[in-house]
C-alpha positions in Angstrom: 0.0 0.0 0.0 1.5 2.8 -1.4 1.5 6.5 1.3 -1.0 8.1 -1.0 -3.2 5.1 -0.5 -2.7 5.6 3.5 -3.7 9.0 3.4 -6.9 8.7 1.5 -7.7 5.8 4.2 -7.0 8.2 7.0 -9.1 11.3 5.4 -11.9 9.3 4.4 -14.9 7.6 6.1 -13.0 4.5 6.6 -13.3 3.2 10.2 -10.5 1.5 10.0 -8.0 4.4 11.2 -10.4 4.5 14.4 -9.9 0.7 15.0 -6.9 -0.2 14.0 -5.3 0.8 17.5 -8.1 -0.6 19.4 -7.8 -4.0 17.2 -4.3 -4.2 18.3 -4.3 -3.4 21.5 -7.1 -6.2 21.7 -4.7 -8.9 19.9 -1.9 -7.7 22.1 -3.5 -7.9 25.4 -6.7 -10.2 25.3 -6.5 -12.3 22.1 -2.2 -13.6 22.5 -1.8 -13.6 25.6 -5.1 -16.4 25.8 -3.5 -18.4 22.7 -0.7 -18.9 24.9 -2.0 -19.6 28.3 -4.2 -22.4 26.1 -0.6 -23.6 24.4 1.0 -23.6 28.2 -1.6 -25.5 29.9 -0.1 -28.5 27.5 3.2 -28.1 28.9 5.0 -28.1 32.0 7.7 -26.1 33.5 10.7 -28.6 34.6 13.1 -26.7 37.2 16.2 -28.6 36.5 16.1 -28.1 32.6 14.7 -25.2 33.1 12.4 -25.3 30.2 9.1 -26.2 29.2 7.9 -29.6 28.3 5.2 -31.1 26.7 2.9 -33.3 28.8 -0.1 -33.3 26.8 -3.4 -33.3 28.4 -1.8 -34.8 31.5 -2.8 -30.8 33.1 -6.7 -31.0 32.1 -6.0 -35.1 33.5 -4.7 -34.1 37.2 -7.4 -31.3 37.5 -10.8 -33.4 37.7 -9.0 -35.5 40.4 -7.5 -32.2 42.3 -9.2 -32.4 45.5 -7.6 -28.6 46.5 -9.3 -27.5 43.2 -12.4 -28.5 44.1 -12.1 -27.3 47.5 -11.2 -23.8 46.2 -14.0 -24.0 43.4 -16.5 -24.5 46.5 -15.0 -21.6 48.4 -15.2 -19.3 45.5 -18.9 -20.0 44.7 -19.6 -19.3 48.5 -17.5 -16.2 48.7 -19.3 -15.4 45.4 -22.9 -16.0 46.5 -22.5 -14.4 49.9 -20.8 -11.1 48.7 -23.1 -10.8 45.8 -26.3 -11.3 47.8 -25.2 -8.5 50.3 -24.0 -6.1 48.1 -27.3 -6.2 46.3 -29.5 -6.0 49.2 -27.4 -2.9 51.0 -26.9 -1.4 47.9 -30.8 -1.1 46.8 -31.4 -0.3 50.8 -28.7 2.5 50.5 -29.7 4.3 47.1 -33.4 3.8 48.5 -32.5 6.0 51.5 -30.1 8.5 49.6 -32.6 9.2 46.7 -33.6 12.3 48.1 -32.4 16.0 47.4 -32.2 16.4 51.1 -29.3 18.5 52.3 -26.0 16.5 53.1 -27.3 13.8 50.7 -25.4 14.6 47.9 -21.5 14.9 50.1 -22.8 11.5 51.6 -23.0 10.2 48.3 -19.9 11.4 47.3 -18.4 10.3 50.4 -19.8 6.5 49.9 -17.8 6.4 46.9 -14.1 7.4 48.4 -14.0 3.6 49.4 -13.8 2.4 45.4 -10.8 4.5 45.3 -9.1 2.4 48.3 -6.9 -0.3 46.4 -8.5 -3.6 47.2 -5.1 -4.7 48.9 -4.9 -1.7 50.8 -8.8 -1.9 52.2 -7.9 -5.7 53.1 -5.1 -4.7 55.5 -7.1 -2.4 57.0 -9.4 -5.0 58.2 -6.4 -7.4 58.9 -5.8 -4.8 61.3 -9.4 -3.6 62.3 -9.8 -7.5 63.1 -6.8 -8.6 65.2 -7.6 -10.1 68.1 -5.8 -7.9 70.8 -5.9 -4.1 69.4 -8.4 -4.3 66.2 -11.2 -2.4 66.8 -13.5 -4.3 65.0 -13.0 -7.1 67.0 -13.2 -5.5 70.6 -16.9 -4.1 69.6 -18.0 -7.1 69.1 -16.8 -9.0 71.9 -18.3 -5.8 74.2 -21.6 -6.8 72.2 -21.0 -10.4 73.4 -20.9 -11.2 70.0 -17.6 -12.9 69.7 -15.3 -14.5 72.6 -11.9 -12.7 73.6 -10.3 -16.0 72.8 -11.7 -16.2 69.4 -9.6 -14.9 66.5 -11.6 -13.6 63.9 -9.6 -14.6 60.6 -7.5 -17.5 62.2 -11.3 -19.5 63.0 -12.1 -21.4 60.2 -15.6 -21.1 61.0 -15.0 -17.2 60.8 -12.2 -16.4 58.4 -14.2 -16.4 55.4 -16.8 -14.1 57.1 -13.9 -11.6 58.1 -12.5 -11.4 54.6 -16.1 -11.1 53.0 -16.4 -8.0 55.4 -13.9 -5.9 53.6 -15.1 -7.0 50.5 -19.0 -6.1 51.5 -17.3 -2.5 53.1 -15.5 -1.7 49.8 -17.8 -2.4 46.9 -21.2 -2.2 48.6 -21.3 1.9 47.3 -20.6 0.8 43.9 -24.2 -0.8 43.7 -25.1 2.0 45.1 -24.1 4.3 42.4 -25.7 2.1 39.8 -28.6 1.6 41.4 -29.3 5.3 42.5 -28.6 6.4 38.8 -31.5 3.6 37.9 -33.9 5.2 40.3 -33.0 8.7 39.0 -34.2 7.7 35.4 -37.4 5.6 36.7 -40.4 8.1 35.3 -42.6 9.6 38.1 -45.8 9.2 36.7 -46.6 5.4 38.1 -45.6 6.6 41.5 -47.9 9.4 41.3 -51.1 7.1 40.2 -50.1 4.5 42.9 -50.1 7.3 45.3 -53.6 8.5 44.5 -54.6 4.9 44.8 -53.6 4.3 48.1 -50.6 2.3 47.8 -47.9 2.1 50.3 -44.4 1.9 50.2 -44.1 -1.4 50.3 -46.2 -2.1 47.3 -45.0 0.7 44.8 -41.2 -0.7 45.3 -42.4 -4.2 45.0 -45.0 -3.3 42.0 -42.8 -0.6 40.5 -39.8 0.2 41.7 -38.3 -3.5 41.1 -39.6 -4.6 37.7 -38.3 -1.2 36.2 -35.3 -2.1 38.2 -34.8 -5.1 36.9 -32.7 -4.1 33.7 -30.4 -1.8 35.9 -29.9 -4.7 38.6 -28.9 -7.4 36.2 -26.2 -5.0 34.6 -24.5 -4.5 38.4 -25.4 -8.1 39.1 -23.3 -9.0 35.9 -20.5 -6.6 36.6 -20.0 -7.2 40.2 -20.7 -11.2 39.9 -17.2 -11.2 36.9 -15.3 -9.3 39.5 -16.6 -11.6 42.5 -15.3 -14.9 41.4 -11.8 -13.8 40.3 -11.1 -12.9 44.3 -7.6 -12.2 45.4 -6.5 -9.4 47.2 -8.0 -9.8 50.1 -7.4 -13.4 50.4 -4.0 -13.3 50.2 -3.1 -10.4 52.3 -5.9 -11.3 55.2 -5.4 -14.8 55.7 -3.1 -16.1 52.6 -6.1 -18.8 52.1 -6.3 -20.0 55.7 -6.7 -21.2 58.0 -6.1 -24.2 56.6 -8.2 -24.1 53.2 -11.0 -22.2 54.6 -10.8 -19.3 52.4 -8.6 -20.5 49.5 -10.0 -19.4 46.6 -9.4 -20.2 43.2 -7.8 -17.5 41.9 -5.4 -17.8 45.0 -4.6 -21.2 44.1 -3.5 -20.5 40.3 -1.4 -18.2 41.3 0.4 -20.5 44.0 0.9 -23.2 41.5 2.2 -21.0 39.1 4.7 -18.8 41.1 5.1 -20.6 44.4 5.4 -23.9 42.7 6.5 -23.0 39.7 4.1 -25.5 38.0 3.5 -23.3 34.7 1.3 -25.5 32.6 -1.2 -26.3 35.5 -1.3 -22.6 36.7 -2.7 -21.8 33.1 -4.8 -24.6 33.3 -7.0 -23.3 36.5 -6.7 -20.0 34.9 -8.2 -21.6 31.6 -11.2 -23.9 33.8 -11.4 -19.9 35.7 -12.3 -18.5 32.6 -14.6 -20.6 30.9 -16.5 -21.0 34.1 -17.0 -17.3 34.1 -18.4 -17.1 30.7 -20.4 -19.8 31.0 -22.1 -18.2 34.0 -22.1 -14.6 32.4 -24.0 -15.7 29.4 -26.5 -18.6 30.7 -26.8 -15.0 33.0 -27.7 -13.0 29.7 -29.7 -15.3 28.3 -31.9 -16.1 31.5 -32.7 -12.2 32.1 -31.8 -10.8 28.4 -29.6 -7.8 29.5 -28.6 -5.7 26.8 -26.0 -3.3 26.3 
């Protein structure tokens, strides 16, 4: 192609010259870099060559019989279910309560989302601390509520540990439901709630009758958004309780990344990464489907 050629391409109605950055960025970041995590999962990393060889599907093989995978798989669905649940109950409550031109509202608002700011490493050593036994002061409320024993740590319990991480994660990304869903209620019309109003109805009926089916779009979107996010879990795993105690909070995106760089085990660290995604994608569109968001 000759410069003239490119020239006419870049003056003219062509959207090429608009996505050929985008396009490569794409194949550079997304597209390659999943070609090879699929060609690594057929390998293996071997220390003492210090290469990679191929095992075939001896990877995919070792996983269905990986009791630790299906351990963390089970964690990450619970974390998942838990965090999502909560963050979608809170959120609506919150956005319910703030969707008001009261005065203060709108510096609460903007104070509810300084926590999305907080890296999520950052906001899970803040409860590390918050919950530590002797000085956090998370913990010493609750046992002067009688809630929790003196001699009960909070994240070395593995009845408790996944609770206390799922706290920080609740804290920190509860307000971004918020946001969405108060920008849904601000585009709901007004004109329903002002014939349910002259009918009689309370509250209670116009969220349930209104509030929620016009919702509904706006809270599959978040559900969607926060759900991705939810099962890739990490940060405050491994800086709250590194996956204990025990297994109790070892999540799957925890244990990829210990085979791959504490173990060194390449190939099978791409393959949970690979059994990761697909999961994901699976669940995102059966998602789609079931409540037909659309973009």
């Amino acid at each position: 192609m000759s410069v003239t050629q490119v020239k006419r391409i870049a003056i003219s109605d062509s959207p090429w010259p608009w996505l050929l950055p985008l396009v490569s960025l794409l194949v550079v970041f997304t597209i390659y870099p999943l070609i090879y995590n699929v060609w690594l999962s057929f390998h293996e990393f071997m220390p003492r060559k210090r290469a990679l060889v191929f095992v075939g599907f001896a990877n995919w093989v070792q996983l269905w019989h990986d009791t630790r995978f299906w351990g963390a798989l089970g964690v990450t669905f619970v974390y998942f279910t838990v965090a999502l649940v909560c963050e979608i109950v809170l959120g609506m409550a919150v956005a319910l309560l703030l969707d008001a031109e009261l005065p203060g509202f709108g510096a609460l608002r903007a104070v509810l989302s300084m926590t999305l700011v907080i890296p999520p490493a950052i906001a899970g050593m803040m409860f590390l601390l918050m919950e530590d036994p002797q000085f956090g002061v998370l913990t010493y409320f609750l046992n002067m509520l009688g809630l929790l024993d003196k001699a009960t740590p909070i994240l070395a319990t593995s009845s408790l540990a996944l609770a206390g991480v799922l706290v920080a994660e609740i804290w920190q990304w509860t307000p971004f439901m918020v946001l969405i869903f108060m920008a849904g209620l601000r585009s709901l019309p007004p004109e329903p709630y002002e014939a349910a109003m002259i009918d009689g109805a309370s509250s209670l009926q116009m969220f349930r009758r209104l509030t929620l089916p016009m919702m509904s779009r706006v809270i599959a979107v978040a559900v969607l958004l926060r759900g991705i996010d939810l099962f890739r879990v990490f940060d405050y795993v491994f800086v709250m309780t590194s996956g204990g105690p025990g297994t109790s909070t070892y999540s799957l995106s925890l244990y990829a990344w210990q085979q791959t760089f504490s173990f060194l085990k390449w190939g099978y660290g791409a393959t949970l990464s690979l059994v990761s995604l697909a999961i994901v994608m699976i669940l995102a569109n059966l998602f789609i489907r079931a409540f037909k968001v659309r973009w």
